[in-house]
C-alpha positions in Angstrom: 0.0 0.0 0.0 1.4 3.4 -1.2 0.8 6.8 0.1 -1.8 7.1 -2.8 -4.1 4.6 -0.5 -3.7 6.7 2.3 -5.5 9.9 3.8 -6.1 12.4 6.4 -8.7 12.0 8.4 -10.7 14.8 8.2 -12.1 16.1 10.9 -14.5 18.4 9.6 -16.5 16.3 7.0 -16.8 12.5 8.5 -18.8 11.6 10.6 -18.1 10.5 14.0 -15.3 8.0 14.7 -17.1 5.6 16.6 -20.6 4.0 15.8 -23.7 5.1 17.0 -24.0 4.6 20.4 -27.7 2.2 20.9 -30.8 4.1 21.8 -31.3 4.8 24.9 -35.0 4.1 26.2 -34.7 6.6 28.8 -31.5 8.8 28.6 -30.9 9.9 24.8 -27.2 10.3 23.8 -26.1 13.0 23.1 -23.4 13.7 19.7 -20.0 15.6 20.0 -19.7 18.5 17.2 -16.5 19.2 16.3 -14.9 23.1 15.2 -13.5 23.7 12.0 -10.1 22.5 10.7 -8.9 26.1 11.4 -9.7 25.6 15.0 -8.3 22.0 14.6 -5.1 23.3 14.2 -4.7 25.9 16.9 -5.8 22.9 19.3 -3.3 20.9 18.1 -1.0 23.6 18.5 -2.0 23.8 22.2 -1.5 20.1 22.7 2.3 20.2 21.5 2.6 22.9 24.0 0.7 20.6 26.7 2.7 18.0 26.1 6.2 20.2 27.2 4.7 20.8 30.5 2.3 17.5 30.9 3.8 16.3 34.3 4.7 19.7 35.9 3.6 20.8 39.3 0.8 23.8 38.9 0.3 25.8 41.6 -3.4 27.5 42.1 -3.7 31.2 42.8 -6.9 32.8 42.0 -10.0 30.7 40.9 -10.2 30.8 37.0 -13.0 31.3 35.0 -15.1 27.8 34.7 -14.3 27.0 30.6 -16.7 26.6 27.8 -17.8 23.3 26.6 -14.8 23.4 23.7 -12.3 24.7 25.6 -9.4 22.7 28.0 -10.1 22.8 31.6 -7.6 24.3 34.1 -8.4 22.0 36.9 -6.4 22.4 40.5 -5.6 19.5 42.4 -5.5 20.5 46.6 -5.3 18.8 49.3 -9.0 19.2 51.2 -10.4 17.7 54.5 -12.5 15.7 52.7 -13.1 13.0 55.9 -14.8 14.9 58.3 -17.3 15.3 55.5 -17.7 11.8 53.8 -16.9 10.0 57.3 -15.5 6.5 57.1 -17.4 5.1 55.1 -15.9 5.7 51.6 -12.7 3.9 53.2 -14.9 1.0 54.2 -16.0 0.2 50.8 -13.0 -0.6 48.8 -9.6 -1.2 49.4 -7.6 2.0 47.7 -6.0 3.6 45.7 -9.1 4.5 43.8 -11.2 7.0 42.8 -15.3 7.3 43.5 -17.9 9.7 42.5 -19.8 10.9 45.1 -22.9 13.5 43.9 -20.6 14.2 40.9 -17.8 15.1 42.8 -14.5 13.0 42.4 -12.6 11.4 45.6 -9.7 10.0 46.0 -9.1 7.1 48.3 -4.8 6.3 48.7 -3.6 3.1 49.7 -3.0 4.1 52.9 -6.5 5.4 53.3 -6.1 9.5 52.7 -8.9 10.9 51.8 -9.0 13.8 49.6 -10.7 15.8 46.2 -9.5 15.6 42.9 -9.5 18.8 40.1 -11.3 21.3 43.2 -11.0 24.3 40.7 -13.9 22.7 38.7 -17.0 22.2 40.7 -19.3 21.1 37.4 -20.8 17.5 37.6 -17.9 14.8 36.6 -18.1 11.5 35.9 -15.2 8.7 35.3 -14.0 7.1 32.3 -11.1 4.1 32.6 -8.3 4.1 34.2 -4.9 3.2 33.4 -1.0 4.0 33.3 -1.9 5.2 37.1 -4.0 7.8 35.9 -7.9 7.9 35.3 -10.3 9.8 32.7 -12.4 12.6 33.7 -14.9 14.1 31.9 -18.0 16.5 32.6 -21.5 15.7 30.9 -22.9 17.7 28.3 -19.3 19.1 27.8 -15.8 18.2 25.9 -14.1 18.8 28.7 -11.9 15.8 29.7 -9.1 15.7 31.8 -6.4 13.3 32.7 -5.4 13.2 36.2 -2.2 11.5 37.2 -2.3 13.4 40.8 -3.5 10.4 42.5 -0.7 9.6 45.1 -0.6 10.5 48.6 1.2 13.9 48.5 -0.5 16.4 45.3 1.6 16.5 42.5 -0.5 18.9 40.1 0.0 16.6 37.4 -3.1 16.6 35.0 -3.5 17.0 31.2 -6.8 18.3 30.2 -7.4 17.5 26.6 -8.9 20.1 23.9 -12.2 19.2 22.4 -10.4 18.1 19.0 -8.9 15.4 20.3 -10.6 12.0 20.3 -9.6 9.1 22.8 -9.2 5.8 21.1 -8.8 2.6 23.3 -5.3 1.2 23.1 -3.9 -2.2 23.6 -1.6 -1.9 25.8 -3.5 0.8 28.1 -1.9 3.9 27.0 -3.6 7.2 26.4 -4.2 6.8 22.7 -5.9 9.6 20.2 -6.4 10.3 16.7 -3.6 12.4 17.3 -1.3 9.3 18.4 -0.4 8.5 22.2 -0.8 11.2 24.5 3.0 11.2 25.7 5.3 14.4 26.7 7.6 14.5 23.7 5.2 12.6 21.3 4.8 14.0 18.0 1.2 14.9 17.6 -0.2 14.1 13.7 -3.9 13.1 12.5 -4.2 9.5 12.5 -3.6 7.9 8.5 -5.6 5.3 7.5 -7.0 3.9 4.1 -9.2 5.2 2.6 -12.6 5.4 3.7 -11.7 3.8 7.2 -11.9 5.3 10.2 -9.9 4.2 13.2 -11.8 3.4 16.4 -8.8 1.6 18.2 -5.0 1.3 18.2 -3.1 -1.8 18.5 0.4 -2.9 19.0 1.0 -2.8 14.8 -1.8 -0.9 13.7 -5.7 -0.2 14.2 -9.0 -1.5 13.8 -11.1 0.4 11.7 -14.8 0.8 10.6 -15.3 1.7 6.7 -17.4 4.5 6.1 -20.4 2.3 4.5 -20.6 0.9 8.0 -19.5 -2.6 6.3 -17.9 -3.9 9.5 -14.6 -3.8 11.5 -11.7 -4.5 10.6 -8.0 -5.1 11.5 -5.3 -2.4 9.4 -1.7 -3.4 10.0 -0.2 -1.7 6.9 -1.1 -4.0 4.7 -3.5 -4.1 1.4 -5.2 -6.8 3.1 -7.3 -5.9 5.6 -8.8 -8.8 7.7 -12.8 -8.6 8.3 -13.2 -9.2 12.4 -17.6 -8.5 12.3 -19.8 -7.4 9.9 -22.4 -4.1 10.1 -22.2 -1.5 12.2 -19.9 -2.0 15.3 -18.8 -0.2 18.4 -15.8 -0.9 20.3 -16.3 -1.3 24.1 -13.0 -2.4 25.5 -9.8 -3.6 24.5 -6.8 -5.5 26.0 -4.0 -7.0 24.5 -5.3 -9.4 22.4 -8.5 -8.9 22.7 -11.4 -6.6 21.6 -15.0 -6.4 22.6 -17.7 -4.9 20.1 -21.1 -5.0 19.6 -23.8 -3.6 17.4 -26.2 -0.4 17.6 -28.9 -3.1 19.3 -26.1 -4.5 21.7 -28.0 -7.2 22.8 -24.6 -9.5 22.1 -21.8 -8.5 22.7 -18.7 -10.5 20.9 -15.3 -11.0 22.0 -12.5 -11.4 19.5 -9.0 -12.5 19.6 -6.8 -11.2 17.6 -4.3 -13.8 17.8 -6.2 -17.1 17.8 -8.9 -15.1 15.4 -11.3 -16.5 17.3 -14.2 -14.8 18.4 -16.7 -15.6 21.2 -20.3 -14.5 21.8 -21.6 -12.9 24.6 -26.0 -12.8 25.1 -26.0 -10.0 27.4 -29.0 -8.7 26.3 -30.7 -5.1 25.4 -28.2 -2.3 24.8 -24.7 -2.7 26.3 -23.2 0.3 26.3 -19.6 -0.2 28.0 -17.2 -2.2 29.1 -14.3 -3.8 31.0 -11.5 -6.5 31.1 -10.5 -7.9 34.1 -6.9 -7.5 34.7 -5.8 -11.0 33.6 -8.7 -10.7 30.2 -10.4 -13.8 31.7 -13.7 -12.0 32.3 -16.0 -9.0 30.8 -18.2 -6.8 32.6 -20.8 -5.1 30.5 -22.8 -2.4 31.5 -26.4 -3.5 30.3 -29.2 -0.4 29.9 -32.6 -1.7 28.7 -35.9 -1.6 31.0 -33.4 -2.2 34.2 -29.7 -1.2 34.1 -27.4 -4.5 34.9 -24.4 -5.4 35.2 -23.5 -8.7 33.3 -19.9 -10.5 34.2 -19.1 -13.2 31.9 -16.4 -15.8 30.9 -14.1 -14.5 28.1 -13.1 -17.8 26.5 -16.9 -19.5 26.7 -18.8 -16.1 26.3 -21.4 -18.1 29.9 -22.7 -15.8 31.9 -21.7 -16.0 35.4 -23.3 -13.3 37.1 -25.8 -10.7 36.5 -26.8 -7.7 39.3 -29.7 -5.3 38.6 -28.1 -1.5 40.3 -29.8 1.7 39.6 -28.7 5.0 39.9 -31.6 7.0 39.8 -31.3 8.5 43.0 -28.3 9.8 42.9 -29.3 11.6 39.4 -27.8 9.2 37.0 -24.8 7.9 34.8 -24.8 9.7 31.6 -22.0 10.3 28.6 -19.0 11.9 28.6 -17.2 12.7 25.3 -15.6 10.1 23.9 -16.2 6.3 22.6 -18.0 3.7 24.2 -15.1 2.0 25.8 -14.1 5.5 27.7 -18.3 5.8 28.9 -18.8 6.2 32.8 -19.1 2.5 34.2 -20.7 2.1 37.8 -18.2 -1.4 38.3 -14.4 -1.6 38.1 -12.0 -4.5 38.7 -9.5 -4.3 41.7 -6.0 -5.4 42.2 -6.9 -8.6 43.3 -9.2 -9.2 40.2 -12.3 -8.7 42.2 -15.2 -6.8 40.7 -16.8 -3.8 42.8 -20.5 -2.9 41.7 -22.1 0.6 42.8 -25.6 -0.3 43.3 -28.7 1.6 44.7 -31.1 -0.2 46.6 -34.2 0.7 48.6 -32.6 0.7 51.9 -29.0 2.9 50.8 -26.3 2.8 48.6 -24.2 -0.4 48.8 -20.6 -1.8 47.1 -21.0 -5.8 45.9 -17.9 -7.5 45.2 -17.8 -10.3 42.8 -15.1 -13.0 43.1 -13.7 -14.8 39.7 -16.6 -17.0 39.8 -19.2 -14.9 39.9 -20.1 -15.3 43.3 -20.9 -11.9 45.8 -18.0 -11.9 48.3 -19.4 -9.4 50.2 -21.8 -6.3 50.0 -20.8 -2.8 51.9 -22.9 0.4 52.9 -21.7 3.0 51.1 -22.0 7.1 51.5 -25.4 8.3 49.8 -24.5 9.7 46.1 -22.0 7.3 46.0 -22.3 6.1 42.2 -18.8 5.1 40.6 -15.5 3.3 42.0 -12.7 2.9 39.9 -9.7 1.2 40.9 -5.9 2.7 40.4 -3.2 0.2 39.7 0.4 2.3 38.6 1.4 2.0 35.4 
């Protein structure tokens, strides 16, 4: 393949990178909009210059202005008594480090058990994508906003990388923070994302991406070559990725199939109505899918024989609601998260409180915690 097979991605005239998300019975999703190519280029601008201080202490002074929808947050990380208003009980529910949402607000738990808030300077609604390298996603409904917060240690660091509204998370293989500008890394060079033509990538992998063809024919696997190898058929949307394997599923979602991109095998997941994320387990050997039809469930199943091995009805209606945050379905808010152990940790609403199920490898519920009220995502740090 020449350069003549090649193009630009043009950010302007294609449509969205990733599918269409399913329809939502009772929350509609919303679509991202992007500027013009002008505007594409003075963000990209901004992001080389990000990337020469990405990892720099900031210091806060004065309280900026909160930023518009397209524009790059300037989030503060401070240290805040945070306990003597949550009380114990965030610290009861999980073994740290991670990060939970409480009534949109995002709290860090340490491994030691320090309690404190993340990004104070912005006080809008957040919710959490993934996280990974040591670092987590996040993002702000009904905004671009998205930032990526590495301050998550015991002592504040400042270190945090919002991301301009132009730039487009992809999931990565190898858990890095991948874009259709390339990897988000100090001293990366920053270029649209080349592909042939009339592909769009919606993942990165170790040699190349997967893509979806413009005529919504399916997704495939680019590694360079003229050849490139049909993985599923119609419209598909990636939810996670790891290693060697990728999980997709349609605009209906009701299955949800799990490919391997070194046995080329692929296994099929009945979840049913409208999975809209999900996420590996540490060592790939289950998925949990997030499951919004007439209840929202959780479904955890075996990787290898696609059985479903638990399924757990949680709502979060109480405490207002998961909704989206910009970005593909792999980086959508998730109200579960796998810990270091390989446990899975469900934020569930019942009629008696807010409680935290764990899920051992088999499926089974290890144990079930009262949790603070608002409490409505827990997602585990492990250092990259």
């Amino acid at each position: 393949m020449d350069e003549d097979d090649l193009e630009t991605i043009d950010l302007t005239g294609a449509p969205p990178r990733n599918a269409t998300r399913p329809t939502r019975r009772r929350r509609p999703s919303r679509r991202i909009v992007l500027g013009s190519i002008a505007v594409v280029w003075v963000v990209i601008a901004a992001v080389v210059a990000l990337s020469h201080t990405s990892g720099e202490k900031r210091t806060s002074g004065a309280r900026p202005p909160s930023p518009s929808p397209t524009t790059a947050a300037s989030p503060t990380t401070a240290e805040t008594p945070t306990r003597r208003v949550l009380g114990n009980g965030l610290v009861n529910v999980a073994r740290g480090p991670f990060v939970a949402i409480i009534d949109w607000t995002p709290i860090l738990v340490t491994q030691t058990g320090q309690v404190r808030r993340i990004l104070v300077s912005d006080t809008r609604r957040a919710l959490l994508g993934p996280a990974q390298r040591g670092a987590v996603l996040v993002g702000y409904p009904d905004s671009t906003t998205r930032v990526i917060d590495e301050d998550l240690g015991p002592r504040t660091t400042g270190r945090y990388d919002p991301l301009p509204a132009a730039i487009e998370l992809i999931p990565d293989a190898d858990g890095q923070w991948w874009s259709n500008l390339g990897q988000l890394e100090p001293g990366t060079r920053l270029r649209i994302a080349r592909t042939p033509v009339g592909t769009i990538p919606v993942a990165h992998l170790r040699n190349g991406y997967l893509v979806t063809d413009r005529r919504r024919a399916g997704l495939l696997e680019w590694t360079g070559s003229p050849r490139l190898p049909l993985i599923g058929v119609g419209p598909a949307r990636v939810l996670a990725l790891d290693h060697n394997l990728v999980a997709w599923s349609d605009n209906a979602g009701r299955v949800v199939h799990v490919f391997d991109l070194d046995a080329r095998r692929a296994v099929d997941i009945a979840c049913g109505a409208y999975a809209l994320t999900a996420r590996f387990s540490r060592d790939r050997s289950r998925l949990a899918i997030l499951v919004s039809a007439e209840e929202d469930s959780m479904v955890l199943a075996d990787t290898s024989s696609g059985h479903v091995i638990a399924r757990s009805v949680f709502t979060h209606e109480g405490a207002g609601g998961l909704t989206d945050i910009a970005g593909p379905p792999a980086f959508q808010p998730a109200p579960f998260s796998f810990d270091a152990r390989g446990d899975l940790a469900l934020v569930a609403t019942t009629a008696t409180g807010t409680i935290v199920k764990s899920f051992d490898p088999r499926g089974a519920v290890i144990r079930s915690v009262p949790a603070p009220s608002g409490l409505q995502q827990v997602v585990f740090v492990v250092p990259g």
